[in-house]
C-alpha positions as CSV (number, residue, x, y, z in Angstrom):
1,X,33.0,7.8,-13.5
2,X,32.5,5.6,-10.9
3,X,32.9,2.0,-9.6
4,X,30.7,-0.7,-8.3
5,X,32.1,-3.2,-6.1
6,X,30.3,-6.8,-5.6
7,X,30.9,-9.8,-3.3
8,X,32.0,-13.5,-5.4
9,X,31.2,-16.5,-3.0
10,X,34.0,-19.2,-4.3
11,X,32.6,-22.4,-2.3
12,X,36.0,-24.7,-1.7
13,X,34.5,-27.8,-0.2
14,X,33.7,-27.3,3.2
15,X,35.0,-23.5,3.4
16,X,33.8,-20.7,1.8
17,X,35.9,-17.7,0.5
18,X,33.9,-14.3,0.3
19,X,35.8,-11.7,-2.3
20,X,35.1,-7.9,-2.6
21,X,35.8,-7.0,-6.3
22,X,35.1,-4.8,-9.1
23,X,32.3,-5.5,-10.5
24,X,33.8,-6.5,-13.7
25,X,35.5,-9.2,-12.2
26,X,34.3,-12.9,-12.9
27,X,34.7,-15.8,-10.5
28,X,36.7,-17.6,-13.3
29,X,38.9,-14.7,-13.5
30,X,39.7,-15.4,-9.6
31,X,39.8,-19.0,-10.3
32,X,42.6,-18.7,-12.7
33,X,44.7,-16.7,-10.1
34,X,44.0,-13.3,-11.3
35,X,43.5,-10.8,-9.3
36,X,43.1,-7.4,-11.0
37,X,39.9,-5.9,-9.9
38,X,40.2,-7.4,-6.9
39,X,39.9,-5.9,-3.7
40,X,40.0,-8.2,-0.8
41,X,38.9,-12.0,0.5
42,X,37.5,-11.7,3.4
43,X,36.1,-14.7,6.1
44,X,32.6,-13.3,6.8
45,X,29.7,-12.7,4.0
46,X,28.8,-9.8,6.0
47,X,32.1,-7.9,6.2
48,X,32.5,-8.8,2.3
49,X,28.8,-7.1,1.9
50,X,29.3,-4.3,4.1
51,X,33.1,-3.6,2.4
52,X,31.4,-3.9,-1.0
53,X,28.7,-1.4,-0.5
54,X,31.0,1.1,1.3
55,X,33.1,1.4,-1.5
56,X,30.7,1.3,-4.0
57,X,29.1,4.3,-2.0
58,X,32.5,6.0,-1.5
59,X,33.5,5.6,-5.4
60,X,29.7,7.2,-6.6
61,X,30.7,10.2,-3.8
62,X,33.3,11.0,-5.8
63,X,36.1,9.4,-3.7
64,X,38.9,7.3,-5.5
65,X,40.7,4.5,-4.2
C-alpha cells in the first residue's frame, strides 16, 4: 500500500508556513500541535511541492520511508 504526501499552507499573518504531510493529515491537526503524519515545514511552496511529489512517487515505487 502506498502513501500520498500533500503540501498544507498555514498562513500566520505576514509569513507563510508550507508543510509536507500525509495526506491524511488536516491543517487543524497541525494547528493543535500534532504532528503525526507529518513530514516536514519547509520556507518555499516549491520545495514543499517538489518534496511532496517525490515521496508520493517514491512511496507508489514501492520504497518506504
Amino acid at each position: 500500500m502506498s502513501t500520498t504526501y500533500k503540501t498544507i499552507t498555514r498562513e500566520l499573518g505576514d509569513e507563510n508556513q508550507y508543510y509536507v504531510a500525509e495526506d491524511r493529515v488536516t491543517e487543524e491537526q497541525i494547528k493543535a500541535g500534532d504532528d503525526d503524519g507529518v513530514v516536514c515545514l519547509c520556507l518555499s511552496p516549491d520545495a514543499a511541492d517538489t518534496i511532496a511529489r517525490l515521496l508520493t512517487n517514491y512511496s507508489r515505487a514501492g520504497g518506504t520511508i
